[in-house]
N, C-alpha and C positions, 0 to 999 in steps of 0.2 A: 504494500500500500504506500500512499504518498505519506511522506511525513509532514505533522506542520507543527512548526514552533507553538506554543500553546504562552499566552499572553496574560497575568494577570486581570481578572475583570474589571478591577479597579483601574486597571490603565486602559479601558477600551471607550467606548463612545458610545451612549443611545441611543443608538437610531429604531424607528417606529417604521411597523411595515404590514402591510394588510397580508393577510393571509384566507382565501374560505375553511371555512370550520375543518369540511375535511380534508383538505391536504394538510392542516395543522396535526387534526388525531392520526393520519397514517404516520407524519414525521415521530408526533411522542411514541406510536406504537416500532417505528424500526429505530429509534434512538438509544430505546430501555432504559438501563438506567446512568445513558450519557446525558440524557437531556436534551430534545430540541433544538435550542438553540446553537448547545455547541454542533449539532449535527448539522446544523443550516453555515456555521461561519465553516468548518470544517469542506461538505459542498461549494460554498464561495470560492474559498481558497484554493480548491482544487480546481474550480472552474478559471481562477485566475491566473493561477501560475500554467496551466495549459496552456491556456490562449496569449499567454505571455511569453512563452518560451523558456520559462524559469522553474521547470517541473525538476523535482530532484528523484530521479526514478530508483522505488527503492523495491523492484518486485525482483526475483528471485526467478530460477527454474521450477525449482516447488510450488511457485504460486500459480504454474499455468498447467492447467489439466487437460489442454489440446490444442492444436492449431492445427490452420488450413492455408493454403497458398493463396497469396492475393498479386495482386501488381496497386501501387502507391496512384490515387487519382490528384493527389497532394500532396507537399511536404509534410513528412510527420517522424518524428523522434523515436527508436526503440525504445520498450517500453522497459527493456532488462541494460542496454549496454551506449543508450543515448544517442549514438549513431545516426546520424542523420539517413533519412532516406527520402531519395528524390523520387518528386512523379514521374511514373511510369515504373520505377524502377522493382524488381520483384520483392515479394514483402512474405509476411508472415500476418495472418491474425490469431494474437493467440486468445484462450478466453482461458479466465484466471478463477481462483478459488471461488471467488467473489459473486460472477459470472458476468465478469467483463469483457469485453474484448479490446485488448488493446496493440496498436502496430507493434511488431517485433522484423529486427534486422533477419536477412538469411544468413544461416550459422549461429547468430545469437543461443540457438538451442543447444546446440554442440558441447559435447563435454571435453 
């Protein structure tokens, strides 16, 4: 999984944000007992540093329980060894414990 530094709450900021009732009780129900909100800055963060380019990729071989051959229709980062990989170029998707899928280099899987 992504790591994220974790910030005292006394150093963090209010912000107020509408939510419908039920995407709030699914979030308490898959948070347990991390909590909502951390579960929502935790998704932020991993949405930002994604789309930032500042993801610190900390998944493992362990964490991917199969892949399937792709070719890259964009640039995107391995998701085990950071590796750039250009579109078109051949790729991997792997889908992780999680049941993610995320790009992986070719070879990346190799021992």
């Amino acid at each position: 999984m992504y790591t994220i530094n974790r910030t005292a709450t006394t150093d963090m900021e209010v912000t107020s944000i509408r939510l419908e009732r039920e995407l709030k009780e699914k979030l308490k129900e898959l948070a347990g007992n991390q909590g909502y909100q951390a579960l929502i800055r935790d998704v932020l963060w991993h949405y930002v540093q994604q789309k930032s380019g500042d993801c610190q990729f900390q998944f493992s071989q362990d964490d991917i329980r199969a892949s399937v051959q792709a070719f890259a229709n964009k640039e995107e980062r391995c998701a085990l060894t950071g590796k750039l990989i250009r579109p078109q170029e051949p790729m991997l998707l792997g889908l992780t414990t999680h049941g993610d899928l995320v790009p992986l280099s070719v070879g990346s899987l190799s021992h």
